[in-house]
PDB file of the backbone (N, CA, C, O) and the ligand in Angstrom, with CONECT records:
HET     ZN  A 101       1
ATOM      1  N   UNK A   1     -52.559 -15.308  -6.252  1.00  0.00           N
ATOM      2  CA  UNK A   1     -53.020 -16.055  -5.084  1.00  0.00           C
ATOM      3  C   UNK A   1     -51.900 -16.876  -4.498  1.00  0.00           C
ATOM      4  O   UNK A   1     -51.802 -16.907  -3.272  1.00  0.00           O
ATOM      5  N   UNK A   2     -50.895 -17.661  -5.376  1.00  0.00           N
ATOM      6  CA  UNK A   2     -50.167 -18.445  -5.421  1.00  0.00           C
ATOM      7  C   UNK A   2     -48.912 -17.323  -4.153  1.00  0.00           C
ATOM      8  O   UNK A   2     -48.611 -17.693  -3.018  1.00  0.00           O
ATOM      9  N   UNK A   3     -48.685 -16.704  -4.465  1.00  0.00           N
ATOM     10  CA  UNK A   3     -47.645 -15.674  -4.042  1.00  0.00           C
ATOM     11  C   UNK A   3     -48.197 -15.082  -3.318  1.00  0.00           C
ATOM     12  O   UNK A   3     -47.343 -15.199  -2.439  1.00  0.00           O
ATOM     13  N   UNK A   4     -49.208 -14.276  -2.696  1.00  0.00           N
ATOM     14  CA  UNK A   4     -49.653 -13.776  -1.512  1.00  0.00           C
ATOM     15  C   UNK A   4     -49.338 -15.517  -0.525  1.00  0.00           C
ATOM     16  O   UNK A   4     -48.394 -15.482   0.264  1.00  0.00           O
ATOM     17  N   UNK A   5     -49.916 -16.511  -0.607  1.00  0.00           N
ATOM     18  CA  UNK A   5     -49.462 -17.641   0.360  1.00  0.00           C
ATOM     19  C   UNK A   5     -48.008 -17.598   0.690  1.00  0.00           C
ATOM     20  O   UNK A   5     -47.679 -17.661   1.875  1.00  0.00           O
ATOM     21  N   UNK A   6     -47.104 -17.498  -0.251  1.00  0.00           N
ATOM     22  CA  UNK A   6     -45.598 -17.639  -0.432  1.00  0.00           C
ATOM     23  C   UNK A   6     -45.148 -16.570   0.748  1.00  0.00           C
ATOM     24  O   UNK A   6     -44.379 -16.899   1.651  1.00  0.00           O
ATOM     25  N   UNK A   7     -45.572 -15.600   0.658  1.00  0.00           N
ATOM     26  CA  UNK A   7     -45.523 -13.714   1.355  1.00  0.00           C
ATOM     27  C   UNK A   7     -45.858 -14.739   2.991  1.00  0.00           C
ATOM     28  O   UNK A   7     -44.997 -15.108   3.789  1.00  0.00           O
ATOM     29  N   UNK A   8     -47.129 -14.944   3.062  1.00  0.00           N
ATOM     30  CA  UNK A   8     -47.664 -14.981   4.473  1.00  0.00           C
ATOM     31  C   UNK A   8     -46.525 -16.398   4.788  1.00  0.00           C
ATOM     32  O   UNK A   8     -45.998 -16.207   5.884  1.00  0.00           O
ATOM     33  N   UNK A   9     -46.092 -17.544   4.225  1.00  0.00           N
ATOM     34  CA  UNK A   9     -45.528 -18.556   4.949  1.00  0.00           C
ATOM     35  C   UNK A   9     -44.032 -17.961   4.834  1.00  0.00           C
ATOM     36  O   UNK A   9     -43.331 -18.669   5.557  1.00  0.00           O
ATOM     37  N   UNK A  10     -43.453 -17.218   4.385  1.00  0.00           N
ATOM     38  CA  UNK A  10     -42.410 -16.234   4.794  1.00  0.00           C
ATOM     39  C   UNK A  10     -42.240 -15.255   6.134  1.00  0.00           C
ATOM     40  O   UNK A  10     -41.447 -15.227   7.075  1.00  0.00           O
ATOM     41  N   UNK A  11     -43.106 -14.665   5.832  1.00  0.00           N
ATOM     42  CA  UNK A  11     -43.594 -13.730   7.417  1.00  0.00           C
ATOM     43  C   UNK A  11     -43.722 -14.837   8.442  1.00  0.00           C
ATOM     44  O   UNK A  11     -43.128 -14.541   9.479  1.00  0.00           O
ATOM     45  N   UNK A  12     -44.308 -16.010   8.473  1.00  0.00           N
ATOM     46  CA  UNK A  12     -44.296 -16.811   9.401  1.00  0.00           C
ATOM     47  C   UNK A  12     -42.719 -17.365   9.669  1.00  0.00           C
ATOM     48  O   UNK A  12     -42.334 -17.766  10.767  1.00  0.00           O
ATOM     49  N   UNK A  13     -42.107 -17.323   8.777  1.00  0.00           N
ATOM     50  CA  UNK A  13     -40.745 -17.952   8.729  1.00  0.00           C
ATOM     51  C   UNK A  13     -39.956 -16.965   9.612  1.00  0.00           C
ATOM     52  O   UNK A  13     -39.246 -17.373  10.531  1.00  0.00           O
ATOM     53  N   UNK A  14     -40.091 -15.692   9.323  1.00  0.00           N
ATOM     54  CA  UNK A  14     -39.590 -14.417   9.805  1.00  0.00           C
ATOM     55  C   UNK A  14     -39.781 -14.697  11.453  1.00  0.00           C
ATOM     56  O   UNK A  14     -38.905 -15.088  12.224  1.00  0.00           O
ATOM     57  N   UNK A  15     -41.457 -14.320  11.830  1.00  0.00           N
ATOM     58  CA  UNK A  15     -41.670 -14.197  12.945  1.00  0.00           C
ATOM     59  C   UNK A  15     -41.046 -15.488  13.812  1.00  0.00           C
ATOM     60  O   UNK A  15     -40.754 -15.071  14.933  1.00  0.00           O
ATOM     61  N   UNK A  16     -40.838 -16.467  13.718  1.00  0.00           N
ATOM     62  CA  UNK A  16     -40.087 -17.432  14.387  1.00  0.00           C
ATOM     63  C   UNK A  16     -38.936 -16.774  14.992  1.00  0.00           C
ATOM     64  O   UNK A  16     -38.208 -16.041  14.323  1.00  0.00           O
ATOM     65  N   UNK A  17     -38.659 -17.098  16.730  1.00  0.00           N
ATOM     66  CA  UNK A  17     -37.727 -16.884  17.571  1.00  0.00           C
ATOM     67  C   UNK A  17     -36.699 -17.531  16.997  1.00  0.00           C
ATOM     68  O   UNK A  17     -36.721 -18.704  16.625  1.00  0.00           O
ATOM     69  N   UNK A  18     -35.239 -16.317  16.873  1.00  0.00           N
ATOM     70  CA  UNK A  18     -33.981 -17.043  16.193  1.00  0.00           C
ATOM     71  C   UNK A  18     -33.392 -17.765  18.186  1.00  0.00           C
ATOM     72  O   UNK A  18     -32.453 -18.560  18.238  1.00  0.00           O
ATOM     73  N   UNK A  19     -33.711 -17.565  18.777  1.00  0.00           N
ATOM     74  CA  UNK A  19     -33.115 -18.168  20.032  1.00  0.00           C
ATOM     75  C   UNK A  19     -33.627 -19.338  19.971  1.00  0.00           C
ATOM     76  O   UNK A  19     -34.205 -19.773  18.975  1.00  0.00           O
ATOM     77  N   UNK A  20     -33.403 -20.174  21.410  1.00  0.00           N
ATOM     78  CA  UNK A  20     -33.619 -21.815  21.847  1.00  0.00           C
ATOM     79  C   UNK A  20     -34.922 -22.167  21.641  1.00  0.00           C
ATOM     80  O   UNK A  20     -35.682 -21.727  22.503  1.00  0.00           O
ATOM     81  N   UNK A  21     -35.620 -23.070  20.445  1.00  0.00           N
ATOM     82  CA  UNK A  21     -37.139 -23.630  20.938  1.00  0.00           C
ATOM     83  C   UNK A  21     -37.545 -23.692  22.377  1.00  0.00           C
ATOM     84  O   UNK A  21     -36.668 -24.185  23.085  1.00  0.00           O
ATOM     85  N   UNK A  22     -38.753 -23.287  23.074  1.00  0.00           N
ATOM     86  CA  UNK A  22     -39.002 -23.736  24.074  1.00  0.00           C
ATOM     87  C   UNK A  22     -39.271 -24.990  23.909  1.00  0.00           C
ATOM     88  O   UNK A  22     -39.306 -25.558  22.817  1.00  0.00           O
ATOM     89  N   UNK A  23     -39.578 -25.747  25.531  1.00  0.00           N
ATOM     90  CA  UNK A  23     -39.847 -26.886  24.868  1.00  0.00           C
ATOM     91  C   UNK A  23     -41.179 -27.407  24.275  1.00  0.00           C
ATOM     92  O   UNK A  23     -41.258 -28.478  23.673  1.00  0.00           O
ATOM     93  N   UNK A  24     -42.312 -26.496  24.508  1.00  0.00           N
ATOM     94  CA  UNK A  24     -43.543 -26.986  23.866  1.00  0.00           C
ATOM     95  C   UNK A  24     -42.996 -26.905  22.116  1.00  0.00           C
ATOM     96  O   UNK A  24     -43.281 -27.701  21.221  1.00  0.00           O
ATOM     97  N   UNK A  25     -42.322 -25.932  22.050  1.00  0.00           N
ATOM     98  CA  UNK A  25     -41.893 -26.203  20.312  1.00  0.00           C
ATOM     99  C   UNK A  25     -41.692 -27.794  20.300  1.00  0.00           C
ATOM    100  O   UNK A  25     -42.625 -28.530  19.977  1.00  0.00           O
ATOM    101  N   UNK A  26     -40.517 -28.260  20.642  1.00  0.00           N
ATOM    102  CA  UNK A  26     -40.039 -29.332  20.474  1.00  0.00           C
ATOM    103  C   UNK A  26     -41.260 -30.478  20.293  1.00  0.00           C
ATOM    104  O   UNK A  26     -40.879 -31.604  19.973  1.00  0.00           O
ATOM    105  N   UNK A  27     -42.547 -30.285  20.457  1.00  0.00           N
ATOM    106  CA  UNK A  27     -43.136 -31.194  20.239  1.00  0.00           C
ATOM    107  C   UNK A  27     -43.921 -31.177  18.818  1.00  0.00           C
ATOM    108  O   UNK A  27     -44.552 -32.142  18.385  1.00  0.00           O
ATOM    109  N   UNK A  28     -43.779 -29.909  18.150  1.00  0.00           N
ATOM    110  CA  UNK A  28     -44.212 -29.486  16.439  1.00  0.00           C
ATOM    111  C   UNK A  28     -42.924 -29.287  15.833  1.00  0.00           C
ATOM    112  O   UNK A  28     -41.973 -29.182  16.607  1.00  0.00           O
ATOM    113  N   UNK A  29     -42.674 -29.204  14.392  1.00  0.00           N
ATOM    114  CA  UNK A  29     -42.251 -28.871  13.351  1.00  0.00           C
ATOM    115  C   UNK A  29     -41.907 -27.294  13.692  1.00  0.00           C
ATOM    116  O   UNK A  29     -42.600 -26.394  14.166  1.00  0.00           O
ATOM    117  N   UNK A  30     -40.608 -27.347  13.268  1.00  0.00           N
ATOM    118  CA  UNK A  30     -39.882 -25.997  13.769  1.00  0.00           C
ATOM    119  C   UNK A  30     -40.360 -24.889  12.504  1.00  0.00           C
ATOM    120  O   UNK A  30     -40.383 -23.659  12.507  1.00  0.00           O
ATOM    121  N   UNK A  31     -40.827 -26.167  11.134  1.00  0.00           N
ATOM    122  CA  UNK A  31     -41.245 -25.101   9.735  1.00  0.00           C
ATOM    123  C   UNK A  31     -42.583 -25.102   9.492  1.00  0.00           C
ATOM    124  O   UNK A  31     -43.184 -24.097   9.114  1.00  0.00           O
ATOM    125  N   UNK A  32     -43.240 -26.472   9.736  1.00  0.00           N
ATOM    126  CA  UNK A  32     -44.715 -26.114   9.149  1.00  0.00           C
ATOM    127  C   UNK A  32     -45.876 -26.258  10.546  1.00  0.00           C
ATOM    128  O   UNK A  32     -47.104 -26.327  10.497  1.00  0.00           O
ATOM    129  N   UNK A  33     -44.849 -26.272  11.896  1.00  0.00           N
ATOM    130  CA  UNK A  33     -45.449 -25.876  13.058  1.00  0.00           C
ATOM    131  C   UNK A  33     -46.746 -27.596  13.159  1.00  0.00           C
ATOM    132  O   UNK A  33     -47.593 -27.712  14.044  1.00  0.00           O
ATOM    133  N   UNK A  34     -46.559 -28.452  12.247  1.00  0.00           N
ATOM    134  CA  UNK A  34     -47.067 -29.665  12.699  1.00  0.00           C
ATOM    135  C   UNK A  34     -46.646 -30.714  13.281  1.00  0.00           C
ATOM    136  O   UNK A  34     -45.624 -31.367  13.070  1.00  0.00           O
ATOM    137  N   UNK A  35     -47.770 -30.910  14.298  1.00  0.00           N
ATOM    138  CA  UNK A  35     -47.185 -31.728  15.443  1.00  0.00           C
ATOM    139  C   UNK A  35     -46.601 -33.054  15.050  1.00  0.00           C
ATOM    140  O   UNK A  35     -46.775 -33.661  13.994  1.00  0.00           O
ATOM    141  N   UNK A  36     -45.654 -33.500  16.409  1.00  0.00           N
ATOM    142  CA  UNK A  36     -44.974 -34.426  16.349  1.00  0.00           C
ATOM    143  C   UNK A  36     -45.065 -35.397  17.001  1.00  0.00           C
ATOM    144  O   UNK A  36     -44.318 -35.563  17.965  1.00  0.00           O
ATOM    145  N   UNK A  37     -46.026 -36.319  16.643  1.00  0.00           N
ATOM    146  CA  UNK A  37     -46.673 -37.710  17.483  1.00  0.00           C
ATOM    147  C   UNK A  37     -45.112 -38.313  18.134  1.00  0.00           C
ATOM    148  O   UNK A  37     -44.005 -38.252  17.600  1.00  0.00           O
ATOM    149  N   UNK A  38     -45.427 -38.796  19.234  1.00  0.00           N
ATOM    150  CA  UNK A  38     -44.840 -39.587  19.858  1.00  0.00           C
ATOM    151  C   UNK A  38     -44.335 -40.532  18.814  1.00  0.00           C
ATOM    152  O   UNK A  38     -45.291 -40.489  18.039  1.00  0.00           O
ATOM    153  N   UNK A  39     -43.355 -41.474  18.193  1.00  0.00           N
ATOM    154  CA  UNK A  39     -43.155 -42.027  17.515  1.00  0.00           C
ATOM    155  C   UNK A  39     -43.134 -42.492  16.401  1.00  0.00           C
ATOM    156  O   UNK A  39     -42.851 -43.649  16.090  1.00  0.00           O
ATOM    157  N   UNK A  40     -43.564 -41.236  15.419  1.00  0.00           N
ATOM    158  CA  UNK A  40     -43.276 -40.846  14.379  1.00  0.00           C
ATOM    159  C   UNK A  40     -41.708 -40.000  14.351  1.00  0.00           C
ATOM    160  O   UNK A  40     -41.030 -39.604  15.299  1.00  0.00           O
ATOM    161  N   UNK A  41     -41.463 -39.913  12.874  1.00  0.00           N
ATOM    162  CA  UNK A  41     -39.984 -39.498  13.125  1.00  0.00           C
ATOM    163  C   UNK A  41     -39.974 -38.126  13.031  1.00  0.00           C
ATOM    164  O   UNK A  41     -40.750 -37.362  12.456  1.00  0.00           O
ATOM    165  N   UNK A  42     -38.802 -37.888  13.797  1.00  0.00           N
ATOM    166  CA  UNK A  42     -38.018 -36.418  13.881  1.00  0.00           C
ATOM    167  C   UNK A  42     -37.142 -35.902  13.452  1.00  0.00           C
ATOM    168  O   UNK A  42     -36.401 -35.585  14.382  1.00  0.00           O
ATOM    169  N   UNK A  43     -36.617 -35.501  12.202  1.00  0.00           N
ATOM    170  CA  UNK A  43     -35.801 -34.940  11.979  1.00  0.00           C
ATOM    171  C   UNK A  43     -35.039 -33.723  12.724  1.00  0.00           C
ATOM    172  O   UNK A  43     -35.403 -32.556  12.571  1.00  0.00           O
ATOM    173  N   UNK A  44     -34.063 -34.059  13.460  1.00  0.00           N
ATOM    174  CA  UNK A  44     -33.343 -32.688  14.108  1.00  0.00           C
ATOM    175  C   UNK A  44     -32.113 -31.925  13.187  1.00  0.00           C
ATOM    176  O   UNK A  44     -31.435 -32.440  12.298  1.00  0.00           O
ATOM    177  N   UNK A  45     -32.060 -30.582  13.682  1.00  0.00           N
ATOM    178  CA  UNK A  45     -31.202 -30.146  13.151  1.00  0.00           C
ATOM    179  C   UNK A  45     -30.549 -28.944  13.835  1.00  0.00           C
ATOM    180  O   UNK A  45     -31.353 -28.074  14.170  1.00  0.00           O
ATOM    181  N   UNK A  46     -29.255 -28.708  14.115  1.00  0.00           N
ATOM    182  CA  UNK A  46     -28.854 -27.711  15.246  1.00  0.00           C
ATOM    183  C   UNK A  46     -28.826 -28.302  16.533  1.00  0.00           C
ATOM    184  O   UNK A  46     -28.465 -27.711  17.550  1.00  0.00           O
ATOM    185  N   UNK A  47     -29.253 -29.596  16.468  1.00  0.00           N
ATOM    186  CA  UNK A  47     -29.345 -30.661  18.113  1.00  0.00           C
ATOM    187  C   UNK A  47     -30.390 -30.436  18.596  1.00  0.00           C
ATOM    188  O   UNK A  47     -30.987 -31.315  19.217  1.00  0.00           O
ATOM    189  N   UNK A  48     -30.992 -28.941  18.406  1.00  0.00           N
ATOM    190  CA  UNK A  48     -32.766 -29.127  19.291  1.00  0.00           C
ATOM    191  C   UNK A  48     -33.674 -28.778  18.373  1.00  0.00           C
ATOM    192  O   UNK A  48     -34.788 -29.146  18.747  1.00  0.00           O
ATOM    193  N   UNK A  49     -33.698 -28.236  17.346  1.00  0.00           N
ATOM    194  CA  UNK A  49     -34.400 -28.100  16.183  1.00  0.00           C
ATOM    195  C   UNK A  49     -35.238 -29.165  15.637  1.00  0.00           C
ATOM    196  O   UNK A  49     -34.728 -29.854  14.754  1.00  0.00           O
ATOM    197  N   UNK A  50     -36.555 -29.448  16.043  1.00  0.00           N
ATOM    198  CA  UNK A  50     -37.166 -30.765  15.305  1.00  0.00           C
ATOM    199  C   UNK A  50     -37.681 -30.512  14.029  1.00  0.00           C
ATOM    200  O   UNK A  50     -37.474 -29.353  13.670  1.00  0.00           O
ATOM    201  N   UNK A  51     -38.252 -31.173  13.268  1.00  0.00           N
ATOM    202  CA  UNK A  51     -38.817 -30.869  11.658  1.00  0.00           C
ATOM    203  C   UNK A  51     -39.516 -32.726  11.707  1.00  0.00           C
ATOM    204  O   UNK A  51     -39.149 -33.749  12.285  1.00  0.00           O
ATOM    205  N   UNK A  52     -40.751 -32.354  10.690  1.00  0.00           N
ATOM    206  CA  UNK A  52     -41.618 -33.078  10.926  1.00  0.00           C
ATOM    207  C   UNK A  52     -41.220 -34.453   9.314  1.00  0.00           C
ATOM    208  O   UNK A  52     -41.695 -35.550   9.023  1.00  0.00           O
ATOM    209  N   UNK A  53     -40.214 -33.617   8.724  1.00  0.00           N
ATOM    210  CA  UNK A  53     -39.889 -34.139   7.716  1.00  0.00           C
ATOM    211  C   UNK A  53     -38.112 -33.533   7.266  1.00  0.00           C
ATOM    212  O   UNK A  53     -37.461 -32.531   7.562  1.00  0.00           O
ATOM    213  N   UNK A  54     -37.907 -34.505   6.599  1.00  0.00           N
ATOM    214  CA  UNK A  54     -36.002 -34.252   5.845  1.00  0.00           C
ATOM    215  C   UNK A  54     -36.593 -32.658   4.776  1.00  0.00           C
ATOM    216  O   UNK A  54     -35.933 -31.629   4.919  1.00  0.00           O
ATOM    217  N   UNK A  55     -37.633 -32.651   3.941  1.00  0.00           N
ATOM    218  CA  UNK A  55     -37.660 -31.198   3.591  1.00  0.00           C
ATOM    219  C   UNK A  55     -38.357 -29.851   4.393  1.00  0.00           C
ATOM    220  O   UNK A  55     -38.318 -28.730   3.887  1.00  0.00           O
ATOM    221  N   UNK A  56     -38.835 -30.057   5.381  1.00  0.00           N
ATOM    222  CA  UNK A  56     -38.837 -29.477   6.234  1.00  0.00           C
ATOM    223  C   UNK A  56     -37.491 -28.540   6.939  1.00  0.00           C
ATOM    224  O   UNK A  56     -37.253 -27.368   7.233  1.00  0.00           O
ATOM    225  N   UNK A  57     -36.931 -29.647   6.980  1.00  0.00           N
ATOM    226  CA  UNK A  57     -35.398 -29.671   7.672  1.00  0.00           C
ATOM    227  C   UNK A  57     -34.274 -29.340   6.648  1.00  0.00           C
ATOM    228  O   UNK A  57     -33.220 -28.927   7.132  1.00  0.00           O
ATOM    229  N   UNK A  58     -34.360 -29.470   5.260  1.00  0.00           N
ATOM    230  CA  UNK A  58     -33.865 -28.776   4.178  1.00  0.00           C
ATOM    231  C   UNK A  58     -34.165 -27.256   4.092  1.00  0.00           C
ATOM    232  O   UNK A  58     -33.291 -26.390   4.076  1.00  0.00           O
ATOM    233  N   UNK A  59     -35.284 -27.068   4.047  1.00  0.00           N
ATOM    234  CA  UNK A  59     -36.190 -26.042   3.921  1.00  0.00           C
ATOM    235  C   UNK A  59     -35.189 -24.458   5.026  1.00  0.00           C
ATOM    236  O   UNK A  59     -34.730 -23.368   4.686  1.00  0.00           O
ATOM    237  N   UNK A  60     -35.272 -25.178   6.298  1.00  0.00           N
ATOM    238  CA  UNK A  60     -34.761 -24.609   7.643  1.00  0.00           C
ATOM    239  C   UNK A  60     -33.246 -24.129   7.326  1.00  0.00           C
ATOM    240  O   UNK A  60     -32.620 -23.136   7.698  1.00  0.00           O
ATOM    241  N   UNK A  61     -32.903 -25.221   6.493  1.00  0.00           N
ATOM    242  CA  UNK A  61     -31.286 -25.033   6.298  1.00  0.00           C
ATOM    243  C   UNK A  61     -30.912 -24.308   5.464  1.00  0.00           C
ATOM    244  O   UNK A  61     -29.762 -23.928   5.686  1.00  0.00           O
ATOM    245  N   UNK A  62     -31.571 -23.714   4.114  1.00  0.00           N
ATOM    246  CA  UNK A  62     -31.552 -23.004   3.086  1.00  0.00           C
ATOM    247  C   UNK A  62     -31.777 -21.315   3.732  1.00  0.00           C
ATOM    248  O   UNK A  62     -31.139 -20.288   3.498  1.00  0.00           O
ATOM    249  N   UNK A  63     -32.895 -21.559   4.572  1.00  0.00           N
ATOM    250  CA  UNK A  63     -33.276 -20.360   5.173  1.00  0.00           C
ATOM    251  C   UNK A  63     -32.241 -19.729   5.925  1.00  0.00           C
ATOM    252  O   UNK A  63     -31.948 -18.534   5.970  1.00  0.00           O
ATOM    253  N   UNK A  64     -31.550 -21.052   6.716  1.00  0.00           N
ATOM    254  CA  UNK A  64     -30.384 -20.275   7.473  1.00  0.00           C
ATOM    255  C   UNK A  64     -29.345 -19.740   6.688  1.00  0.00           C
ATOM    256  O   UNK A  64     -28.775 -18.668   6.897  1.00  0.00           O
ATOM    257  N   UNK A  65     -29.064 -20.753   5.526  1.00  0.00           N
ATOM    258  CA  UNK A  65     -27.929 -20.231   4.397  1.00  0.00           C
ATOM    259  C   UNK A  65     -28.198 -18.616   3.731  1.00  0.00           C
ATOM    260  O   UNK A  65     -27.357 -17.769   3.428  1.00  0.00           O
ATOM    261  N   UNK A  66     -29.798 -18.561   3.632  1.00  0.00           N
ATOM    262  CA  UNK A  66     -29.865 -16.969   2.914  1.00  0.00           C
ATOM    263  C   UNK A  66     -29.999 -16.212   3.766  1.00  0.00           C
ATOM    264  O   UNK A  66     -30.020 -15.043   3.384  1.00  0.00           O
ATOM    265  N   UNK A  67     -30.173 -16.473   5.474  1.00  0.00           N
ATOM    266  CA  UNK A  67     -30.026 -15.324   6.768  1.00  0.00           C
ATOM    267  C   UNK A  67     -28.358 -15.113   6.656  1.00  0.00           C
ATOM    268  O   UNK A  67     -27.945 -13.966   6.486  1.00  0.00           O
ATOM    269  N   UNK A  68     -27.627 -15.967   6.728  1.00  0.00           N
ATOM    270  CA  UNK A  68     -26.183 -15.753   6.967  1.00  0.00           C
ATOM    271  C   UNK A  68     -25.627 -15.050   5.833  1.00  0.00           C
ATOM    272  O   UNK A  68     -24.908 -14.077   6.066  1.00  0.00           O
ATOM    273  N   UNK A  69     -25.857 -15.403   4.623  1.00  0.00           N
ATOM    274  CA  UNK A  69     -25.245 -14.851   3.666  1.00  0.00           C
ATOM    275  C   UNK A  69     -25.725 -13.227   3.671  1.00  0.00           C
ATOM    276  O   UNK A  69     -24.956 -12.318   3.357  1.00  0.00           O
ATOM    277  N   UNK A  70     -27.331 -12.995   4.140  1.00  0.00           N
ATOM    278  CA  UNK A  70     -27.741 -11.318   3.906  1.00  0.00           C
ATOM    279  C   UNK A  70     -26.857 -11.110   5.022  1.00  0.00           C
ATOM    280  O   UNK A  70     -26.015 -10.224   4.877  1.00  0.00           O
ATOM    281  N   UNK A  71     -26.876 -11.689   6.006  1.00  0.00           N
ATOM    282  CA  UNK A  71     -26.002 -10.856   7.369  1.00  0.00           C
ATOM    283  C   UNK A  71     -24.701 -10.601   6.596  1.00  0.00           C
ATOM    284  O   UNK A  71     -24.458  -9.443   6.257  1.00  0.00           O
ATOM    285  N   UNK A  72     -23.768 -11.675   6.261  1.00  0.00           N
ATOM    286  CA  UNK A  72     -22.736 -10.622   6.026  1.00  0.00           C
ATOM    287  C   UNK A  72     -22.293 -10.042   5.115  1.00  0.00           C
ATOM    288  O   UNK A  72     -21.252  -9.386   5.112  1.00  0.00           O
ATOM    289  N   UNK A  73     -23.675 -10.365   3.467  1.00  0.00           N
ATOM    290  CA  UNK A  73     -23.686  -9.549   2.967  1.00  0.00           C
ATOM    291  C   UNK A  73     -23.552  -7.845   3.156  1.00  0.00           C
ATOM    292  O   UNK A  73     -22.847  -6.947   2.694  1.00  0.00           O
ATOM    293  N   UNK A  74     -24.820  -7.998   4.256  1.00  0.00           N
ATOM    294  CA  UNK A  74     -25.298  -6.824   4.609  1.00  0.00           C
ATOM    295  C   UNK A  74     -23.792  -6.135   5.604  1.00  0.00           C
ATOM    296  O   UNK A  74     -23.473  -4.946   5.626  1.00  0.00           O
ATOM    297  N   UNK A  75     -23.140  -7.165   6.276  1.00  0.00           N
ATOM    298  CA  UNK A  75     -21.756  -6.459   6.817  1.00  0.00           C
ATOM    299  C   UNK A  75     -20.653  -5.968   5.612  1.00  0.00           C
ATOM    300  O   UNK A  75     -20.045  -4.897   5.605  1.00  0.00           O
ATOM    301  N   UNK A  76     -20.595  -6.690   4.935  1.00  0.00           N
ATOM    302  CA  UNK A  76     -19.511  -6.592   3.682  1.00  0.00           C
ATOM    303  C   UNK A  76     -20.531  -4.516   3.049  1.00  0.00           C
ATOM    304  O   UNK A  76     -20.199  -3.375   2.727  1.00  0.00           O
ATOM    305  N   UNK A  77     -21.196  -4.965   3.159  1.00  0.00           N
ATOM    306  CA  UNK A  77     -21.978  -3.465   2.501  1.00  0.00           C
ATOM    307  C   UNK A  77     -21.986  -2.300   3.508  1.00  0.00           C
ATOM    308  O   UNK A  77     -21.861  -1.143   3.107  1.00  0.00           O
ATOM    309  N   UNK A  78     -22.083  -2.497   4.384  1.00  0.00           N
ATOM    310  CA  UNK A  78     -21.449  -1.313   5.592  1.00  0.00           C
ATOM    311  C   UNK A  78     -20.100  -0.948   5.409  1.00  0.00           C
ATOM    312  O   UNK A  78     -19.780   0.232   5.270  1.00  0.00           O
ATOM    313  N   UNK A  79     -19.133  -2.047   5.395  1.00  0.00           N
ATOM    314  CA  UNK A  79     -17.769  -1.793   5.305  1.00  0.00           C
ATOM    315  C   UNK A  79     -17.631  -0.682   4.121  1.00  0.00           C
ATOM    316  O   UNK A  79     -17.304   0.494   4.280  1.00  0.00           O
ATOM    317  N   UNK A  80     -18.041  -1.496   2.586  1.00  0.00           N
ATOM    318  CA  UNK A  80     -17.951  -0.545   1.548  1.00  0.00           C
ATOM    319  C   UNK A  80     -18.636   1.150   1.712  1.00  0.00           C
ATOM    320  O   UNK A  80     -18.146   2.145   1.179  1.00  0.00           O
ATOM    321  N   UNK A  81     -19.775   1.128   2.520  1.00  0.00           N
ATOM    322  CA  UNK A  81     -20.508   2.700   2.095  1.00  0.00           C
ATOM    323  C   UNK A  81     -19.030   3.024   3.052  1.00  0.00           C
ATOM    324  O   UNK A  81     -18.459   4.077   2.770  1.00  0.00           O
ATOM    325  N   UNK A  82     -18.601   2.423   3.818  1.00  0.00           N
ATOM    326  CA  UNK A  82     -17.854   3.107   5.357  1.00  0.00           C
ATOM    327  C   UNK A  82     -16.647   3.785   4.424  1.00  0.00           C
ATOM    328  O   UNK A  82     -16.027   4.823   4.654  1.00  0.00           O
ATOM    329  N   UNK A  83     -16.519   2.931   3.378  1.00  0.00           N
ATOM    330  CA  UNK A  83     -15.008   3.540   2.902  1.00  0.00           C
ATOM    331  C   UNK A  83     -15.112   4.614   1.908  1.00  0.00           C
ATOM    332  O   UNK A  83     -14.248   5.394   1.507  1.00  0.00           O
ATOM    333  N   UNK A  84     -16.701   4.460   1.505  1.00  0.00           N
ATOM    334  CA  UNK A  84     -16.474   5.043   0.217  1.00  0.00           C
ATOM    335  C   UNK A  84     -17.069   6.729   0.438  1.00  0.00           C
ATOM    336  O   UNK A  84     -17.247   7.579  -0.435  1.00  0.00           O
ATOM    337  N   UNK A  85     -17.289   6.832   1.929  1.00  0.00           N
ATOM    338  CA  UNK A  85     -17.778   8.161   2.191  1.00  0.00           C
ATOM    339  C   UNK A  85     -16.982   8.614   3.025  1.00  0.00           C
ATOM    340  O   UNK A  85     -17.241   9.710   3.521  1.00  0.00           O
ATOM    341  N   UNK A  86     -15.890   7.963   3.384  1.00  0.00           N
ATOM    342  CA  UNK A  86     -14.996   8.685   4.132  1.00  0.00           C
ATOM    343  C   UNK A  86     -13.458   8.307   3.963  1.00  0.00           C
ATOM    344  O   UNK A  86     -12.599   8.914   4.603  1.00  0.00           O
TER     345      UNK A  86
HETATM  346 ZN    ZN A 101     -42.693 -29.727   8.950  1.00  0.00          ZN2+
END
């Protein structure tokens, strides 16, 4: 049960636009999509990125660390099949 939740708040993580928040984003949580009262705090991150909390905004940053690393994992692994089949 525990891990089917984990699966679906992943896929939600996924489906998120890697381009500019619009600005109705800017008024929720860029991770758990909860809103952001007027004067309660905001954690930003990237300069327009809001988060409704510092692990929120941890959370965002880890995610970006394991997108970047598969990207050029995933480039470093093209290079190798590239060499090793031709
Ligand atoms: Zn949040």
């Amino acid at each position: 049960m525990a891990s089917s939740a984990a699966c679906a708040g992943f896929f939600f993580f996924d489906a998120e636009p890697l381009g500019k928040p619009s600005v109705a984003t800017l008024h929720a949580c860029a991770l758990c999509a909860k809103r952001l009262e007027r004067g309660s705090d905001i954690f930003m991150y990237r300069g327009d990125t809001p988060f409704c909390s510092e692990d929120c905004r941890h959370a965002q940053m880890q995610l970006d660390a394991v997108r970047a690393r598969r990207a050029a994992a995933g480039r470093r692994q093209h290079v190798l099949v590239g060499n090793g089949r031709f």
